[in-house]
C-alpha positions in Angstrom: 1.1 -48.6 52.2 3.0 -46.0 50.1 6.3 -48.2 51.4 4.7 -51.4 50.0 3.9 -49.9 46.6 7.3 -48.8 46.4 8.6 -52.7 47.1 6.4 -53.3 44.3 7.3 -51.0 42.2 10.9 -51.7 42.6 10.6 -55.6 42.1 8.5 -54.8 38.7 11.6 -52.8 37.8 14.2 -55.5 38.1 12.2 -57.9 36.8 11.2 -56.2 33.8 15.0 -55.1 33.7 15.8 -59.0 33.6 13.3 -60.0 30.7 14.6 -57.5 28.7 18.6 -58.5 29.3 17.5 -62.2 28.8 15.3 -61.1 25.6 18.1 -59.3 23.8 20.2 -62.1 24.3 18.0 -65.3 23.5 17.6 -63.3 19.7 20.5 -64.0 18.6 20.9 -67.5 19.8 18.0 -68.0 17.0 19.7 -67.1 14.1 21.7 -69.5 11.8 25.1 -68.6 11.6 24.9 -67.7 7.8 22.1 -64.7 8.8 24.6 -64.2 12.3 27.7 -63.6 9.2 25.7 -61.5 7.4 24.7 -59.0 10.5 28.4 -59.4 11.3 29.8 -58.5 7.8 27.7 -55.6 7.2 28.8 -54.4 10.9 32.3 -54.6 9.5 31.7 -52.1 6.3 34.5 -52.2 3.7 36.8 -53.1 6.2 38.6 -49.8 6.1 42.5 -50.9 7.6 43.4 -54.3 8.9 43.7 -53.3 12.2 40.2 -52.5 12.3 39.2 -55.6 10.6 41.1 -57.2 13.4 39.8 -54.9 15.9 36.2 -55.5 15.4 36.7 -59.4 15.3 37.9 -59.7 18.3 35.3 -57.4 20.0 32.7 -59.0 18.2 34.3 -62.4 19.3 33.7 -61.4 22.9 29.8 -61.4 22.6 29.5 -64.9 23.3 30.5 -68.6 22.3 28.2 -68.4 18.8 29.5 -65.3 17.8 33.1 -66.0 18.2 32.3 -69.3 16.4 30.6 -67.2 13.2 33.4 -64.5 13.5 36.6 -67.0 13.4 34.6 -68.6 10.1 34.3 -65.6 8.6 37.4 -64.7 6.1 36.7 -61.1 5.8 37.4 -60.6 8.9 41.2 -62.5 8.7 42.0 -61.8 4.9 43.6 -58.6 5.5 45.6 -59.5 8.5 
């Protein structure tokens, strides 16, 4: 018995381990790329050096396929290149 509620217990772990991956990334599929820009910008600050600038696009552009789309459109993140 105690081994069974341990399967259990285990399979309601990963499964709720699951839902929450698959939750964190389905929200920001939602959002229109102007609010996306907006999250993305403010996430940038004032930019500080290029390098940063540059740094930060490119990690941001390695999220996914939307937010490398909304980062490349984005000239604050390029003008100081």
């Amino acid at each position: 018995m105690q081994q069974m509620l341990t399967s259990v217990s285990d399979a309601s772990r990963k499964l709720r381990e699951k839902y929450t991956v698959r939750a964190r990334k389905s929200c920001y599929r939602n959002l229109h790329d102007e609010i996306l820009a907006m999250i993305l910008e403010l996430a940038l600050g004032d930019g500080g050096e290029p390098l940063y600038a540059k740094r930060i696009a490119c990690e941001l552009g390695l999220v996914s396929r939307h937010f490398r789309k909304v980062v490349i459109s984005m000239p604050v993140f390029w003008s100081k290149i």
